[in-house]
C-alpha positions as CSV (number, residue, x, y, z in Angstrom):
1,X,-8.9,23.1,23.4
2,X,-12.6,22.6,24.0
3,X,-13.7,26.0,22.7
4,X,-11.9,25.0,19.5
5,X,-13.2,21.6,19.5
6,X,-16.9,21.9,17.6
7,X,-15.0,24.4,15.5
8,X,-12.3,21.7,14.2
9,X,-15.1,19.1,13.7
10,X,-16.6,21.4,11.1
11,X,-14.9,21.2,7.2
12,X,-16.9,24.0,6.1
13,X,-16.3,26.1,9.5
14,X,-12.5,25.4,9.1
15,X,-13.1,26.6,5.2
16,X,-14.5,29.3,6.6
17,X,-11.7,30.1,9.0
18,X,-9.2,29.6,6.7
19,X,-10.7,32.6,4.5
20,X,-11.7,34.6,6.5
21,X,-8.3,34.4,8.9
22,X,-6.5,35.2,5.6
23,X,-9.3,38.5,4.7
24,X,-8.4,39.4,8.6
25,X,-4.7,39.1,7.6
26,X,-5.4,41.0,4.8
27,X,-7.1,43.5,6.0
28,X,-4.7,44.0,8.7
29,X,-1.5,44.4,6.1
30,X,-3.7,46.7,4.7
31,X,-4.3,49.3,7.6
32,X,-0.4,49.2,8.8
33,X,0.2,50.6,5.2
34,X,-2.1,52.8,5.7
35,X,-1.0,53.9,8.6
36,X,2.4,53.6,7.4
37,X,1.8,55.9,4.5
38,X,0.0,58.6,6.3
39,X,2.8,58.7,9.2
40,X,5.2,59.6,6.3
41,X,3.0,61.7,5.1
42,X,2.8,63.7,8.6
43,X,6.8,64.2,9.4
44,X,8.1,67.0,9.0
45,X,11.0,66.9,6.2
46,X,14.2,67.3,7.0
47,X,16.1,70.5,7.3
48,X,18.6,71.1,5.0
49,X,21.5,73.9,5.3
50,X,21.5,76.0,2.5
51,X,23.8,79.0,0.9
52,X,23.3,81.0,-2.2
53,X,26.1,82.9,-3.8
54,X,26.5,85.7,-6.5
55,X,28.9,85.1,-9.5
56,X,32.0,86.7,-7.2
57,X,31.6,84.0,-4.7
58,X,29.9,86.1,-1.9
59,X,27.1,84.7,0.4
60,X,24.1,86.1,-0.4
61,X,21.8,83.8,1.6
62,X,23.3,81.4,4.5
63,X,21.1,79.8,6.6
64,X,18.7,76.3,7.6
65,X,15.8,75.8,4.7
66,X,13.1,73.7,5.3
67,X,11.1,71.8,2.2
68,X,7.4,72.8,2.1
69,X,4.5,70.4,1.3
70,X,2.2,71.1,-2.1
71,X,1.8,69.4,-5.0
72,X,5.0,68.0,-6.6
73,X,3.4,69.6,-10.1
74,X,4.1,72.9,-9.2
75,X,7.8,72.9,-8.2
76,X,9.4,72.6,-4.9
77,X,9.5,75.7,-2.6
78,X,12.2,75.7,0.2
79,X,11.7,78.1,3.1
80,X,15.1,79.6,4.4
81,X,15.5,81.2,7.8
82,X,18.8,83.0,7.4
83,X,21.4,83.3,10.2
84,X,20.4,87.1,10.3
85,X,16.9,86.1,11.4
86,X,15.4,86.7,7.8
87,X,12.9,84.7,6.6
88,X,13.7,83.6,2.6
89,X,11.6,81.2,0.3
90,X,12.9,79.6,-2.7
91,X,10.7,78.2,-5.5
92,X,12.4,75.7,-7.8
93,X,9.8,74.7,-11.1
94,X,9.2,71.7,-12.2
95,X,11.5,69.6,-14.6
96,X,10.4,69.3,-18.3
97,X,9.5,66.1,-19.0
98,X,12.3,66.3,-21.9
99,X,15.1,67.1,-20.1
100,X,14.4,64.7,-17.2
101,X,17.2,61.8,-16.5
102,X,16.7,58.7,-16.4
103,X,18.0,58.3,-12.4
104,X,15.5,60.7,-11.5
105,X,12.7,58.3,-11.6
106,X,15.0,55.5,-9.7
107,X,13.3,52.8,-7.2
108,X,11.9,55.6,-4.6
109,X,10.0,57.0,-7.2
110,X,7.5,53.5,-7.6
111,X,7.5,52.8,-3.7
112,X,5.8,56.4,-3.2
113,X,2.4,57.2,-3.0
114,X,0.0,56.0,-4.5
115,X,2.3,53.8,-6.3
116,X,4.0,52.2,-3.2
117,X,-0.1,51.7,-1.4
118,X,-0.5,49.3,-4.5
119,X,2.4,47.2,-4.6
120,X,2.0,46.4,-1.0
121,X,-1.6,45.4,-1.6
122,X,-0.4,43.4,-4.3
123,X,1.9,41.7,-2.6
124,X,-0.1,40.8,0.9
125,X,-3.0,39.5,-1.5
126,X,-0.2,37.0,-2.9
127,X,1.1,35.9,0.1
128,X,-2.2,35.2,1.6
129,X,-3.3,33.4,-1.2
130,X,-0.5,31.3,-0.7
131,X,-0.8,30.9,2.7
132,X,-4.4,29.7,2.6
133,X,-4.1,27.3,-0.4
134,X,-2.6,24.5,1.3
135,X,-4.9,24.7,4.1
136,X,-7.6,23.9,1.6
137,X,-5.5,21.7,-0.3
138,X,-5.3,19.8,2.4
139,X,-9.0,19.3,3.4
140,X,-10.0,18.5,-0.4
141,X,-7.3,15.6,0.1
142,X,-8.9,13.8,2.2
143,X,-12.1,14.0,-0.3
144,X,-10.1,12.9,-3.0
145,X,-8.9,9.6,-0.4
146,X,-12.4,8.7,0.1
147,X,-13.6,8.8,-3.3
148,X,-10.4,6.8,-4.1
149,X,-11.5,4.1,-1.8
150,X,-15.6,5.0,-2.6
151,X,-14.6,3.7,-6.3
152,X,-12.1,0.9,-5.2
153,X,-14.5,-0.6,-3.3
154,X,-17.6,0.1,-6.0
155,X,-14.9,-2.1,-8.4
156,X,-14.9,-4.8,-6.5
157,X,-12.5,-4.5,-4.1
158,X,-14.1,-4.9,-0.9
159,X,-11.0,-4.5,1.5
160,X,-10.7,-0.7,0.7
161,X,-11.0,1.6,3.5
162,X,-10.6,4.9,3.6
163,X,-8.0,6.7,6.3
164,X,-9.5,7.9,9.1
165,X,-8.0,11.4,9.7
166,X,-9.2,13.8,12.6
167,X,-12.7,14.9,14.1
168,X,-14.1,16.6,11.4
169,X,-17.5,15.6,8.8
170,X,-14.7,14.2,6.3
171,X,-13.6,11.7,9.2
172,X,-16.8,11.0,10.7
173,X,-17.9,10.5,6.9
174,X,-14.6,8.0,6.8
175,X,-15.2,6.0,9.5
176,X,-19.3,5.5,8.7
177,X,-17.8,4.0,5.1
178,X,-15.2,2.3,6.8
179,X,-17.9,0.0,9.2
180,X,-20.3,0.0,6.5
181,X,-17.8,-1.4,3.8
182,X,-16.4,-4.0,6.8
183,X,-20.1,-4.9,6.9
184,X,-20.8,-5.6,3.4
185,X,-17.3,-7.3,3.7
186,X,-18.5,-9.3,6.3
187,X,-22.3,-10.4,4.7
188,X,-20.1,-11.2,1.7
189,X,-18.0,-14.1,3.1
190,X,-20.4,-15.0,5.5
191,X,-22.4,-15.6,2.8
192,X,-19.7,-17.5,0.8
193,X,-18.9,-19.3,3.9
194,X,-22.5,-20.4,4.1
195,X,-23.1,-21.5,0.5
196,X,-19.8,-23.7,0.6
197,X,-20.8,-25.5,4.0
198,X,-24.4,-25.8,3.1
199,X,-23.1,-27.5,-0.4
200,X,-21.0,-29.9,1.6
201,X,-23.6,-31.3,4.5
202,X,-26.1,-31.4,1.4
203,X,-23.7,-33.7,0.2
204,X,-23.8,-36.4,3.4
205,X,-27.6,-37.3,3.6
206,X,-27.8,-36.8,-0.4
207,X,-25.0,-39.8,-0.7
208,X,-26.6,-41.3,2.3
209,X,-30.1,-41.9,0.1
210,X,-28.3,-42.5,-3.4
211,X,-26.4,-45.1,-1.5
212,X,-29.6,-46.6,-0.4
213,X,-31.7,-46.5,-3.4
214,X,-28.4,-48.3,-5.1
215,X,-28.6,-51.4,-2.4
216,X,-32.8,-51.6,-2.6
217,X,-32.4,-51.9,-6.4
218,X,-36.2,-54.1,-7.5
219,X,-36.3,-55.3,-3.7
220,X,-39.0,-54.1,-1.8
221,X,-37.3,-51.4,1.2
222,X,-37.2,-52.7,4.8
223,X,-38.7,-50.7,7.7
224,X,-35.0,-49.9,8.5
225,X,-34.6,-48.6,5.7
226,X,-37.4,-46.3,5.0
227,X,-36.5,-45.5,8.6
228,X,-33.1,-44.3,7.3
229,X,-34.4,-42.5,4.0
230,X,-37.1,-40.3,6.1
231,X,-34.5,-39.3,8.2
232,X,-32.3,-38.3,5.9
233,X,-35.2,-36.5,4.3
234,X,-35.9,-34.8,7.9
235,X,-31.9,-33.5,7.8
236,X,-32.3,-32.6,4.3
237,X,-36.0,-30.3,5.3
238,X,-34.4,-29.4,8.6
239,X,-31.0,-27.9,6.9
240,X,-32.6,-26.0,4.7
241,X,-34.8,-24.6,6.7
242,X,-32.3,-23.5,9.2
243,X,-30.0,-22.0,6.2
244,X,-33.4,-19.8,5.2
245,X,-33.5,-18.5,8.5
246,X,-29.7,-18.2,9.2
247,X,-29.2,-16.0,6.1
248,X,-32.4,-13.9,6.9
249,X,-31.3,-13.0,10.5
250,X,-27.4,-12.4,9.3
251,X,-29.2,-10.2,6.2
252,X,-30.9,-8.2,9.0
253,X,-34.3,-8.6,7.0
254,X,-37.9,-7.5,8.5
255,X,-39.7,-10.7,7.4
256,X,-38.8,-13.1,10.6
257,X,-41.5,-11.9,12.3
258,X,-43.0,-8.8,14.3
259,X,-42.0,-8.0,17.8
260,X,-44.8,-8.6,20.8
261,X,-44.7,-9.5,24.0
262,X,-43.4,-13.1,25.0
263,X,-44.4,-14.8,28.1
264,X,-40.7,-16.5,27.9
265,X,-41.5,-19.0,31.4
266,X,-44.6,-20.2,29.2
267,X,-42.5,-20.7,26.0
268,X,-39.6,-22.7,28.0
269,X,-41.7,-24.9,29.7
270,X,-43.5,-26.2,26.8
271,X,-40.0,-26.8,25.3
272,X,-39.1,-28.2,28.2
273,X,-41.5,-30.6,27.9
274,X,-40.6,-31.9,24.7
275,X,-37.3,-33.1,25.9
276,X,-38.3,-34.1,29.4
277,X,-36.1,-31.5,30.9
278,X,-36.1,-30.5,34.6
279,X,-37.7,-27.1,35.1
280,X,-36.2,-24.7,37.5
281,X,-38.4,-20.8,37.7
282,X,-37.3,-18.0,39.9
283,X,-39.8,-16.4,41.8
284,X,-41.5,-14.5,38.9
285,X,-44.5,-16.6,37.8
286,X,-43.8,-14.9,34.4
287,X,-41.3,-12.9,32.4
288,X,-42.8,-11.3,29.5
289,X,-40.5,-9.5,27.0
290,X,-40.5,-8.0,23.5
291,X,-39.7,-10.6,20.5
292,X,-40.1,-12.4,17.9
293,X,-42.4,-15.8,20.1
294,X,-40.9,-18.0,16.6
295,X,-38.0,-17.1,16.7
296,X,-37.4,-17.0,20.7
297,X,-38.9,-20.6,20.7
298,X,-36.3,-21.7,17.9
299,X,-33.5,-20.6,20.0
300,X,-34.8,-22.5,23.3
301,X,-35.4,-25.9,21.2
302,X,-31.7,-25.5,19.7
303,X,-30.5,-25.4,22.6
304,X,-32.3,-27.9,24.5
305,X,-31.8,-30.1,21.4
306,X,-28.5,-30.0,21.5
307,X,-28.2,-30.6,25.5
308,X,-30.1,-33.5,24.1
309,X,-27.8,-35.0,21.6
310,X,-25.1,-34.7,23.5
311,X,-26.0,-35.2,27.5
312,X,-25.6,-39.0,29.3
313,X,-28.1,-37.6,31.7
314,X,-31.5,-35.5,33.1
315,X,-31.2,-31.9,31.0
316,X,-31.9,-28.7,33.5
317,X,-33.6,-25.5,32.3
318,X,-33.3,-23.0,34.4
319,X,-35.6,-19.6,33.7
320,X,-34.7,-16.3,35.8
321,X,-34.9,-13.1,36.0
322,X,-31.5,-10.8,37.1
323,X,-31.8,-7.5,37.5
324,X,-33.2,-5.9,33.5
325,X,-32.7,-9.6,31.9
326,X,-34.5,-12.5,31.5
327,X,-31.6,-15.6,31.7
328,X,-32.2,-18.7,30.5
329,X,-29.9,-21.4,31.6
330,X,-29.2,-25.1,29.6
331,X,-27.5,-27.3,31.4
332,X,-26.1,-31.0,30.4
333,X,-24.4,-34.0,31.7
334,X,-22.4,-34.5,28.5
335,X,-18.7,-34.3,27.9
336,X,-18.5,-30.3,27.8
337,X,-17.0,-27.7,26.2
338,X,-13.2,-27.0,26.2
339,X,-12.6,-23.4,26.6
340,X,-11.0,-22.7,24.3
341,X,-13.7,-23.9,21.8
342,X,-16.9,-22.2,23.5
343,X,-16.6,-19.0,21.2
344,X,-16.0,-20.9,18.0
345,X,-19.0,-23.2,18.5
346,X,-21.8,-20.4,17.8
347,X,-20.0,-20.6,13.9
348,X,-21.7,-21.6,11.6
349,X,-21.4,-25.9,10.7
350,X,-18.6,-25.8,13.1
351,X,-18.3,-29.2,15.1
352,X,-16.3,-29.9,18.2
353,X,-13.4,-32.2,16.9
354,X,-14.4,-35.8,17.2
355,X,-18.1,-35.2,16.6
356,X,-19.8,-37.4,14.2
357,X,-22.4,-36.5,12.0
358,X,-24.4,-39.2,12.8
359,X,-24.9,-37.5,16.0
360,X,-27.4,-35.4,14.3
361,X,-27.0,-31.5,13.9
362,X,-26.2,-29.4,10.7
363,X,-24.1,-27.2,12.8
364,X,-26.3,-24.5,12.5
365,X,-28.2,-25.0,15.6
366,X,-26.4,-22.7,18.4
367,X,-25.2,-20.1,15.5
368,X,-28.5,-19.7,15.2
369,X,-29.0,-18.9,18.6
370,X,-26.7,-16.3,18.7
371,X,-28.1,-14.7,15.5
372,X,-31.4,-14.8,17.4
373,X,-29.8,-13.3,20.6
374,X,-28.1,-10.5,18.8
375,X,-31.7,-10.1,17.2
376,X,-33.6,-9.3,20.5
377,X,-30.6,-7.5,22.1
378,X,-28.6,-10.1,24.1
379,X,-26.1,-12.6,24.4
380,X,-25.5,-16.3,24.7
381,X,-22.5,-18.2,25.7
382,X,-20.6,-21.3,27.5
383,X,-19.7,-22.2,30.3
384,X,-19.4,-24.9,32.8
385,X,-21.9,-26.1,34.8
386,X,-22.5,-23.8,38.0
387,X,-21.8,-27.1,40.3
388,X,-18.7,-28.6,38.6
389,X,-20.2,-31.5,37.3
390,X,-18.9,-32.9,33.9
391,X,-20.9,-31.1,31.0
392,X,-21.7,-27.7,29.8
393,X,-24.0,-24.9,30.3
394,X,-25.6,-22.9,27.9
395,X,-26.9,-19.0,28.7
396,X,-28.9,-17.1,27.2
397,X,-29.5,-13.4,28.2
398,X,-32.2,-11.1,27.0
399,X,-33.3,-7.8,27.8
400,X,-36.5,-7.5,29.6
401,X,-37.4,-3.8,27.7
402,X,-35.8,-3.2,25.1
């Protein structure tokens, strides 16, 4: 099975076999008739017992006559050993073409040589072309599935796959299309997804300032209420932003940024800083790793931000270093995370039910994150706090060297 194994992951190899297993075939229905032929041509004929007689009915010759080989052109000459011991030959010539009947030339006469040679050519080239069409009919097939789906899915219909049979370049061909047309798939309604959430939290701090401009009418605006419309304004700046950047990172696009070396302990405690979080470091002074420094810094601030919106107490960032990762740890006194829901928070303006929106947040903040963790190689998730207490804990893991 493993010597066969490269071979049957090859199309044009299997083409290959296919022809030239039906030439071998061919070639060897060709030697046994051959071989066939000339063993008939090399027995001996049979012996026949012949007697001549005169007009009166007396024996003239009685004895064992053996057929001898020449060319059928010139007659047929009979050697005859009598019971006397004499040797006799007999020489019959050959029919007239006019007086020939029509049984003479019967179906032994088209099987002989060179006739018979022929038709059995003939015939094994049939039955091998036979034989190897379907084999080929079946690899062109699966060409003819996949350019099927190729133009299904250039129409429009982006839940065409193509099936994924065997080991071979077709399959391997299959399967690429396959995960490149779930990708596109996947950009597609992410994208679509995107576009209807961003219209509707557009919509909040949009009514939100309408409403207040309505109220203010000629009157001059309170501090409260300017207070009010710039943050609005900042939710309005901030969700766009973060929709520029979420669709560049799910697009996969170059332009966030150049990877260098980080000094991620630096970074996380001048985030930390921000917030009045407590710093715990490991024993490295410094973990440096390869990243994007804006991006890494906008994943650390969205998550001590939203430790921050959401904690009734001190905010813990934790920086470490476990064997080839850099962890960073986010940890908060607030109401926590069921599990059930810590996979479907990193969505995209997904809310924990009974959230407000007056909590602040687009719901793009930990999505984000991940999008910037998958970016640089790593991970983030949720999970309780590491000594029970009420609240969550966020993680996220990165890979030293990439």
């Amino acid at each position: 099975m493993s010597l066969l194994s490269p071979l049957s992951r090859r199309l044009y190899l299997r083409i290959w076999l296919a022809m030239a297993g039906g030439v071998l075939v061919f070639a060897f229905a060709i030697g046994f008739a051959w071989r066939w032929a000339a063993e008939q041509n090399q027995q001996q004929p049979p012996t026949r017992e012949i007697v001549i007689t005169d007009g009166q009915g007396r024996t003239l010759v009685d004895g064992t006559g053996v057929r001898q080989r020449g060319d059928p052109k010139e007659g047929i000459r009979y050697r005859i050993e009598g019971d006397n011991g004499v040797i006799y030959e007999m020489h019959l010539s050959p029919r007239s073409p006019g007086r020939m009947r029509p049984g003479d030339h019967g179906p032994a006469s088209w099987l002989r040589p060179p006739y018979g040679f022929l038709w059995m050519l003939a015939l094994v080239g049939v039955a091998v072309t036979v034989g190897v069409f379907p084999i080929i009919r079946r690899l062109l097939q699966r060409l003819e599935q996949l350019q099927r789906s190729v133009q299904r899915f250039g129409e429009g219909d982006l839940s065409a796959r193509a099936p994924e049979q065997g080991q071979d370049e077709v399959a391997d061909l299959a399967r690429q299309f396959n995960a490149a047309a779930a990708r596109i798939e996947a950009l597609v309604q992410s994208h679509k997804s995107l576009l209807a959430n961003a219209s509707h939290e557009l919509r909040s701090p949009l009514a939100r300032i309408r409403m207040g401009l309505a109220l203010m009418q000629d009157g001059q605006p309170s501090s409260a209420f300017r207070a009010e419309i710039e943050r609005n304004v900042a939710e309005l700046d901030q969700l766009v932003d973060e929709i520029l950047l979420a669709s560049r990172l799910d697009s996969g696009v170059a332009e966030v940024g150049s990877f260098e070396p980080v000094d991620l302990v630096g970074l996380a405690v001048e985030e930390g800083v921000r917030v009045d979080a407590e710093l715990q470091l490991g024993d490295d002074a410094a973990i440096e790793l390869p990243g994007v420094a804006r991006l890494l810094r906008r994943a650390v601030r969205n998550l001590l931000e939203n430790a921050r919106r959401y904690s009734h107490g001190e905010i813990t960032l934790a920086v470490t270093r476990e064997g080839p990762d850099a962890v960073l740890r986010v940890c908060d006194h607030g109401p926590g995370v069921p599990p059930d829901q810590r996979e479907r928070i990193f969505e995209p303006f997904y809310r924990l039910p009974g959230a407000s929106e007056r909590a602040g947040g687009v719901g793009l903040g930990l999505a984000l994150v991940r999008s910037i963790a998958q970016r640089h190689g790593g991970s983030v998730r949720c999970e309780d706090r590491p000594d029970g207490a009420a609240g969550a804990c966020f993680v996220l893991r990165l890979p030293i060297r990439r």
